[in-house]
C-alpha positions in Angstrom: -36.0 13.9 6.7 -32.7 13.3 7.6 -29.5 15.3 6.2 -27.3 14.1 3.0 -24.2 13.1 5.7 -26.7 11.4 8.4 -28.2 9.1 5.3 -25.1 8.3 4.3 -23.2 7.2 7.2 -26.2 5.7 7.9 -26.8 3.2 5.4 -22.8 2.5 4.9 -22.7 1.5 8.6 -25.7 -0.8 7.8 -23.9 -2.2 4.8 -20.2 -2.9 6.8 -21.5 -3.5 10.2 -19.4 -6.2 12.0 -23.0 -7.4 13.3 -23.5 -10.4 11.2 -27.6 -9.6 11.5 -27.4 -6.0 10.9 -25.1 -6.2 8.2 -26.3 -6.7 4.5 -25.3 -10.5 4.2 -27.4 -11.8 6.8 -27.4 -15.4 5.2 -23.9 -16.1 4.6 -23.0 -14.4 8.0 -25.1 -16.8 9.8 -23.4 -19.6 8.7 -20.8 -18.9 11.3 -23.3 -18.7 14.3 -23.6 -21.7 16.2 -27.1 -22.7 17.7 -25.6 -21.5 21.2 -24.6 -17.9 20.0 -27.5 -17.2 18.1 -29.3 -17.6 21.5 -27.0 -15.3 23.1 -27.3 -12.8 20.8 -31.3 -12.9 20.6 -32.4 -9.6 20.9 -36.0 -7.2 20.3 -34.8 -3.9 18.8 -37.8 -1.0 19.7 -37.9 0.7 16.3 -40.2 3.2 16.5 -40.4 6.7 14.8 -40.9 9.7 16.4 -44.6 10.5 16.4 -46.5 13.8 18.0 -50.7 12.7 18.6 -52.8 15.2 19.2 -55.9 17.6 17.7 -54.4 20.4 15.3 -50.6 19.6 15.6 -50.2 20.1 12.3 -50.0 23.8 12.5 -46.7 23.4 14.6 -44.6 21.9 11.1 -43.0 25.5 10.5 -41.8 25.6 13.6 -40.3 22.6 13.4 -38.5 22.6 10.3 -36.7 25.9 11.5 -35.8 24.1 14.3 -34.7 21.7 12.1 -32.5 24.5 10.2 -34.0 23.9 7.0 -33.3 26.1 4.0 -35.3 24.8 1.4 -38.1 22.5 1.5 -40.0 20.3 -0.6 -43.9 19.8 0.0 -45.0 17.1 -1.1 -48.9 16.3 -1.8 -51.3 15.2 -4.2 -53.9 17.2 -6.4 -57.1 15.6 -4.1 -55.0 16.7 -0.6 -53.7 20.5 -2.3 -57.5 21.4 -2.4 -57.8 20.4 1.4 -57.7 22.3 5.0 -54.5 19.7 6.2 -52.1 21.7 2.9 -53.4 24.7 3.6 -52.6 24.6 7.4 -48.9 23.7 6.4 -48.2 25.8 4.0 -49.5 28.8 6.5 -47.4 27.3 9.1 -44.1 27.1 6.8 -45.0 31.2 5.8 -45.5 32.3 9.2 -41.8 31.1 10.0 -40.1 32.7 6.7 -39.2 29.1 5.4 -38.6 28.9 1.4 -40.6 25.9 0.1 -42.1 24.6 -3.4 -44.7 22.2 -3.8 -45.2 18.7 -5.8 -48.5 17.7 -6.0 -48.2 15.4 -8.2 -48.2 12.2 -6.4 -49.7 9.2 -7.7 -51.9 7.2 -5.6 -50.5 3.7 -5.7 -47.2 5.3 -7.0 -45.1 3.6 -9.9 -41.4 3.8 -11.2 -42.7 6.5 -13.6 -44.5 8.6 -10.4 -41.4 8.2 -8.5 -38.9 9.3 -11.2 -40.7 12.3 -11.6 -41.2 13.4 -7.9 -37.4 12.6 -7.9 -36.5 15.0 -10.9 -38.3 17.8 -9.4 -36.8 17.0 -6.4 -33.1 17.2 -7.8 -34.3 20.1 -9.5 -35.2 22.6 -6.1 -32.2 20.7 -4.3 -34.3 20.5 -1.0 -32.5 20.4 2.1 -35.8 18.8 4.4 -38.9 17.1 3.2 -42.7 17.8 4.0 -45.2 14.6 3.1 -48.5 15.8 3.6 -51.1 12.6 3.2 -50.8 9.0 3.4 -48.7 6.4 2.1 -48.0 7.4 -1.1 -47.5 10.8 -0.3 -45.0 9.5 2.3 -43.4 7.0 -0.1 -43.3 9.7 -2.8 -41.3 12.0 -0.6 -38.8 9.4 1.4 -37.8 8.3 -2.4 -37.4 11.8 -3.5 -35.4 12.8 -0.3 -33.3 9.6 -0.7 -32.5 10.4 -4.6 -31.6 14.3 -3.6 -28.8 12.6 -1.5 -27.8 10.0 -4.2 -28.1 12.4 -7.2 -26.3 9.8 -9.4 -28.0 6.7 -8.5 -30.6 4.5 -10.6 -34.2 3.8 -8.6 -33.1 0.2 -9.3 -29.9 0.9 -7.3 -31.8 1.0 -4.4 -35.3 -1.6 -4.6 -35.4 -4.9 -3.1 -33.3 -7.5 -4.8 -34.8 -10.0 -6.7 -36.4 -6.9 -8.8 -33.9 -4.5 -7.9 -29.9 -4.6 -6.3 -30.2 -3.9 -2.9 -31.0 -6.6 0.4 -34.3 -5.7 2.1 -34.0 -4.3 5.9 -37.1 -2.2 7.3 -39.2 0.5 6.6 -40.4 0.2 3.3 -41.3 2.8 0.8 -43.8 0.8 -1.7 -44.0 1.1 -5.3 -46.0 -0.5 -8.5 -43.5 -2.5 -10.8 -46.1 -1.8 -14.1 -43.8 -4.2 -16.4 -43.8 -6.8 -13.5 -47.4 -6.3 -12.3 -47.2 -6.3 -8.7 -45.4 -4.3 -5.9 -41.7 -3.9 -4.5 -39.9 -1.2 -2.5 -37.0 -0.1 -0.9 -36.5 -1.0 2.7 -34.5 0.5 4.9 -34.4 1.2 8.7 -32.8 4.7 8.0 -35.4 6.4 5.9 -37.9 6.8 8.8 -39.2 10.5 9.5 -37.5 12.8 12.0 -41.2 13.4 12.8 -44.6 11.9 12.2 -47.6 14.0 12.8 -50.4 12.4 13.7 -52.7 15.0 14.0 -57.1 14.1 14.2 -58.3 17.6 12.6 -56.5 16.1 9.2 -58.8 12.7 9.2 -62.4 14.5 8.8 -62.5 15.0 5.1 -61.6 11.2 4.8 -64.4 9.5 3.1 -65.9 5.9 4.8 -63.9 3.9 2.5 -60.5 5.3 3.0 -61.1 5.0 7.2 -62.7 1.4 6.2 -59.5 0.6 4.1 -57.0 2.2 6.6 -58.2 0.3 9.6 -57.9 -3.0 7.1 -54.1 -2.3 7.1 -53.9 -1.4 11.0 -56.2 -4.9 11.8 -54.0 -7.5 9.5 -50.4 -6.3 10.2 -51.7 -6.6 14.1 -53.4 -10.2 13.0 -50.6 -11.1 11.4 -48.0 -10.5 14.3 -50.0 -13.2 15.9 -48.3 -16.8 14.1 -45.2 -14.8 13.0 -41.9 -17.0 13.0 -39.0 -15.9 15.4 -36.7 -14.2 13.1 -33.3 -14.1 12.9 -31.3 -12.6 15.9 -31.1 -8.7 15.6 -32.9 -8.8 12.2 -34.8 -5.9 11.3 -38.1 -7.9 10.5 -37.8 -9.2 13.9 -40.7 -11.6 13.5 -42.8 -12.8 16.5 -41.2 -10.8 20.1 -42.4 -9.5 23.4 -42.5 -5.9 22.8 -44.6 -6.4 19.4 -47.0 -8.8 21.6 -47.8 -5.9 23.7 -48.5 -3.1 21.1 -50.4 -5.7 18.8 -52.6 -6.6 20.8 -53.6 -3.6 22.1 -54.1 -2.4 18.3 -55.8 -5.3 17.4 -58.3 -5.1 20.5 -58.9 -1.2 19.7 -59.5 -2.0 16.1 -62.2 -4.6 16.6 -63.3 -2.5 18.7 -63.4 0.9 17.1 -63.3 0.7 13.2 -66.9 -0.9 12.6 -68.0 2.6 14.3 -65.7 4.4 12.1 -67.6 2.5 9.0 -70.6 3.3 10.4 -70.2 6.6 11.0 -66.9 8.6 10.1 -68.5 11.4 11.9 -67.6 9.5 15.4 -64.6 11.4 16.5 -63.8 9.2 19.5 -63.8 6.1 17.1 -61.6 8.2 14.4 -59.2 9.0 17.3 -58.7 5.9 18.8 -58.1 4.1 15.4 -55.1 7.1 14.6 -53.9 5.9 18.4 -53.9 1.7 17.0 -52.3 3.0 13.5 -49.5 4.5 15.5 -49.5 1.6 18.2 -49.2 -0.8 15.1 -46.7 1.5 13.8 -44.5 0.7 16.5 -45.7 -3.3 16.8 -45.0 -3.3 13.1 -41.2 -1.6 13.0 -40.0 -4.7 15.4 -41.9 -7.8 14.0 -42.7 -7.5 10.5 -45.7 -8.9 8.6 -46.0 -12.2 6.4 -48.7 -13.5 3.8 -51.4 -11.7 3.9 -49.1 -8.5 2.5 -47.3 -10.4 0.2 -49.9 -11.8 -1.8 -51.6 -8.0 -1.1 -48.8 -6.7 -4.2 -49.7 -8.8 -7.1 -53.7 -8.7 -6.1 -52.9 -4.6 -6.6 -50.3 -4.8 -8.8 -52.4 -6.9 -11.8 -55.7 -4.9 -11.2 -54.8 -2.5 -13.4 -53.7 -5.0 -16.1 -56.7 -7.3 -15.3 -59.6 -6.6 -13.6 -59.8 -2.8 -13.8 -61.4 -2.7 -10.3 -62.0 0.9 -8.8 -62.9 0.8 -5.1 -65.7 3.3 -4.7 -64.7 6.5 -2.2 -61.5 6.8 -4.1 -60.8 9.9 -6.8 -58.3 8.2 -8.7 -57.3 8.3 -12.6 -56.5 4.7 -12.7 -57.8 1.6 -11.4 -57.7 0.8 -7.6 -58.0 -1.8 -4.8 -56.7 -0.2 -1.6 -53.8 -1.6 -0.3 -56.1 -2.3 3.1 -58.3 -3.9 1.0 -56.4 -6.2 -0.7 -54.6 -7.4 2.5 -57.9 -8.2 3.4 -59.4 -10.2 1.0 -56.9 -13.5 1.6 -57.2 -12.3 5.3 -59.5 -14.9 6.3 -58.1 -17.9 4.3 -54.0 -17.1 5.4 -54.9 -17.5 8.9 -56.8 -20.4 8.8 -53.9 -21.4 6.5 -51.2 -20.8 9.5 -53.3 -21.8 12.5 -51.8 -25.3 13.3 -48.6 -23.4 13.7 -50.0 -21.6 16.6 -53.0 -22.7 18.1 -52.9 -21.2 21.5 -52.5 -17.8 19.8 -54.5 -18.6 16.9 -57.3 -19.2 20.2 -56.6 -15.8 21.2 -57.0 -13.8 18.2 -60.6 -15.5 18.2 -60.9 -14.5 21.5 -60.1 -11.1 20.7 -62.9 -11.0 17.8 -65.5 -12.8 19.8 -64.9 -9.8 22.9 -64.0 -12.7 25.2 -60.9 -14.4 26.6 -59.1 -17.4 25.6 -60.7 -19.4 28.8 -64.1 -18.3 27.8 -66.0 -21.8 27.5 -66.6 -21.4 24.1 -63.4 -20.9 23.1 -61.7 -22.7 25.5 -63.5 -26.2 23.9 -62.3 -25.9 20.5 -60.3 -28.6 19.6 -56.5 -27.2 18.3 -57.3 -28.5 15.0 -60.3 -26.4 14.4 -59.1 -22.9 15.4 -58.5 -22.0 12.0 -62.0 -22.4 11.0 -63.8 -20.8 13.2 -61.2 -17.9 13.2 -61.8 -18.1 9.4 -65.7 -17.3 10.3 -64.6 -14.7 12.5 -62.4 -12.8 10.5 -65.3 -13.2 7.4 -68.2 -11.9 9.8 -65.8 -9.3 10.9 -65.0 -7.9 7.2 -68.7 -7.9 6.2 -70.1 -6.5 9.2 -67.8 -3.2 7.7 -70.1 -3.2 4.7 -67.7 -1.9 2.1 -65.3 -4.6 1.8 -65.7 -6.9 -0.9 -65.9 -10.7 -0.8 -63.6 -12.4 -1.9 -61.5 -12.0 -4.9 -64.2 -12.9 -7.4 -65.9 -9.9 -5.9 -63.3 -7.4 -7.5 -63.0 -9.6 -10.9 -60.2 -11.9 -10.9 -61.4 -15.8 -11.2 -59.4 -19.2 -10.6 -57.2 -18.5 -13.8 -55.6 -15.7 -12.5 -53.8 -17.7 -9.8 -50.6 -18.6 -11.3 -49.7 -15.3 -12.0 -51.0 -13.7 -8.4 -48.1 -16.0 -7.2 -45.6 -15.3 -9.5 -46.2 -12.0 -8.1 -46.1 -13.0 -4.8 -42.8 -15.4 -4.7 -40.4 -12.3 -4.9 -41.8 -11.3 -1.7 -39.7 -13.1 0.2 -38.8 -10.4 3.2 -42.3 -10.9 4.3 -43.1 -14.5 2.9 -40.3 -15.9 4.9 -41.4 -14.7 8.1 -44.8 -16.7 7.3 -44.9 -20.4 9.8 -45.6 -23.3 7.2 -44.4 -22.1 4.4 -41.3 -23.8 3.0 -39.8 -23.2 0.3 -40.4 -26.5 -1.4 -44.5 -26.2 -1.3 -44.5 -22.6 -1.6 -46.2 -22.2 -4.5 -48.5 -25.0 -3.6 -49.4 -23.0 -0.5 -50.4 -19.6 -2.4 -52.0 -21.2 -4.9 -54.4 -23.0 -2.3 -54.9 -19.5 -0.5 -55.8 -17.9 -3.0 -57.9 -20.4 -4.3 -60.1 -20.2 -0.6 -60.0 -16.4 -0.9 -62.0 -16.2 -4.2 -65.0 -15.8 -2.2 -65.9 -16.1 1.2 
């Protein structure tokens, strides 16, 4: 993680850049941009983190945080991941280099403003100069908050989430929480609270059970999917919306993960299929940091966010205390519906995503003689066939208990999500509650 002094000149250069697009008041900056010079100053930031790929890299994390010059540092785990070979391995490789570290492993899966404010006490507590994440996304989340409010010792968690829950503008790089009085999911996003380094090491992925490989793969397939219809953002934004250099490393995710997960569900015991799904999660790493994602993930918060209220629903494969729908998951269940839903935006790339799921090209015959108009549907079909062929996701919402009533307050939880809803094509701001309403209404079973 990054020092106290690079954080903060960080994020105040964000906040008083002369850039009207990498500034904080994007809106009101744009104003003075005329159609001319927002063409001139189009431009595809690479935003990528620094990642090391291979078998077993993991054991090489003490050496790099004494590279780093750390003096203190804070694990951070859960109780599931503290009983596995990945902590142990750190925690040998931190001793073997004479680093001072204490651990926290109590990070919630699915974290929430209580989780965080905890990992963030302990955190102030030890007064940790770098920050180990050992897991996934929560484990990640966990720490990047609790580095972040080490820095900022006298700063709120509201200070810092997305506005409309919290204060701040939304940039990149989110850190996901559960809003439990709200229902549904926010975070902070910034472009600054990426890792030094990302480990991406194969050994760490063989104690995964089917359904967290199934459910990981979801999340790699549909931010890859959704790059597809993306808007054009605005110049130099950091959700760049639909670009070049995305184009590139989604597709190539999105290939690899048709491709490679329904092996993975199969058997998890398939290392070439496990290692060539970590490759497309980093690839879509990378696609992701300079386009963004749109509806799929912002109707994904509320469907998570009110399970625990509502439907209770625990996704078998998961050793949770409280009610769960991964997050791949629930991206995945309006997955088919949202891109039939944004397919006359696009249809020539609409017509190659369903290229990409049928293991042809866009000129095949087949594909080649469906009219514009009825892409959507049959990339509806082949997004459904797709999910079921896994065998472990549900179908549909009424699969995981939520009926038709429930849709006026999944999109109350989805309207606040407007740093991915706005980069959604067709969906103004006049109908947008129309829209949701009728997606979510096609995705109660499929």
């Amino acid at each position: 993680m990054a020092s106290r002094s690079t954080i903060f000149r960080l994020i105040a250069a964000s906040q008083h850049s002369a850039c009207p697009c990498h500034g904080g008041h994007v809106a009101s900056s744009l104003g003075q941009l005329s159609a001319a010079n927002q063409l001139r100053h189009l431009a595809t930031p690479v935003a990528a983190s620094n990642l090391r790929f291979g078998d077993g890299v993991t054991q090489e994390v003490g050496m790099d945080l004494k590279n780093m010059k750390a003096t203190k540092v804070g694990v951070f785990t859960d109780k599931n991941l503290a009983r596995l070979p990945v902590v142990k391995t750190a925690l040998e490789s931190l001793e073997s280099q004479g680093l001072q570290f204490h651990v926290y492993e109590d990070v919630v899966t699915e974290p929430t403003e209580a989780s965080w404010r905890d990992a963030i006490d302990f955190s102030r507590q030890h007064d940790f100069s770098h920050f180990l994440a050992l897991g996934g996304g929560s484990v990640m989340d966990t720490s990047k908050a609790a580095n972040l409010f080490t820095v900022y010792r006298e700063a709120d968690l509201m200070d810092f989430i997305n506005a409309p829950i919290g204060t701040r503008p939304s940039f990149i790089c989110s850190q996901i929480l559960d809003i439990t009085s709200r229902s549904f999911k926010t975070g902070i996003s910034s472009r600054y609270l990426k890792p030094v380094l990302g480990i991406v090491d194969v050994k760490n992925t063989e104690t995964c059970p089917t359904e967290l490989h199934v459910s990981s793969g979801l999340d790699v397939l549909f931010h890859r999917l959704a790059h597809f219809p993306l808007i054009c953002a605005l110049p130099r934004a950091a959700y760049q919306g639909s670009n070049p250099v995305a184009d590139i490393f989604s597709e190539w995710a999105l290939r690899t993960t048709i491709n490679y997960l329904p092996r993975v569900a199969k058997d998890r015991e398939d290392e070439e299929a496990r290692r060539q799904m970590l490759l497309a999660s980093s690839f879509a790493g990378i696609g992701f940091g300079n386009a963004g994602v749109h509806l799929c993930h912002g109707l994904s918060y509320p469907i998570s966010g009110l399970n625990k209220k509502g439907p209770k629903y625990q996704h078998p494969g998961y050793q949770t205390d409280t009610p769960i729908i991964p997050h791949g998951v629930s991206v995945a269940l309006t997955g088919p519906a949202v891109f039939q839903f944004t397919s006359p935006s696009s249809p020539s790339r609409h017509r190659h995503a369903l290229a990409l799921f049928a293991k042809t090209t866009a000129s095949d015959p087949f594909i080649a003689r469906i009219p514009d108009e009825e892409i959507g549907v049959y990339l509806y079909e082949a997004i459904a066939k797709f999910l079921d062929g896994l065998g472990s996701v549900p179908r549909g919402l009424k699969a995981i208990g939520y009926t038709t009533s429930d849709i006026p307050a999944l999109v109350d939880g989805a309207i606040p999500q407007r740093r991915v809803l706005d980069l959604a094509p067709g969906l103004n701001e006049m109908d947008r509650r129309e829209h949701l309403s009728s997606i979510l209404e096609r995705s109660m079973e499929y």
